[in-house]
C-alpha positions, 0 to 999 in steps of 0.5 A: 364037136371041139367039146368032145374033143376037149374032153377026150384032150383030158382024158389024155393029160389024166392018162399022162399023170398016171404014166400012160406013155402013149397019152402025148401021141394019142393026144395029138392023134386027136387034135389031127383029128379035131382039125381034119373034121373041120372042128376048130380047135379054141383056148381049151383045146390049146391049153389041155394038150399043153396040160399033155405036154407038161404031164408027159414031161413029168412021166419021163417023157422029157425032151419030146413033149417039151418039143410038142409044148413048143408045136403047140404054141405054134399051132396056136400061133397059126390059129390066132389063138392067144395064150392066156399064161 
């Protein structure tokens, strides 16, 4: 299942490269959703929403997915899941 989940993830970073303004929401729309199936979210999960955050930056969307960026070192955090860069 996070497989899927992951893949829907990049779907989501491949949206907020071609400036998709709901790409970061729907990501994150996704990982609640990963969480509250009982998938547990791995490194790639963390790191292709992360990839969502960086993406929606570059599209405009500036401060607010510089923030998400930081919710999901934290949610990483909370899930004992390092950082690997």
């Amino acid at each position: 299942m996070v497989t899927t989940y992951n893949l829907v993830l990049n779907l989501c970073a491949l949206a907020a490269s071609r400036g998709r303004p709901d790409a970061l929401e729907t990501a994150l729309d996704a990982m609640s959703r990963m969480v509250e199936r009982g998938a547990r979210p791995n490194l790639v999960s963390f790191n292709t929403l992360m990839n969502v955050c960086a993406k929606s930056a570059a599209a405009g969307l500036g401060e607010q997915a510089v923030v998400n960026a930081h919710d999901v070192l934290n949610m990483m955090e909370e899930s004992s899941i390092t950082p690997d860069a």
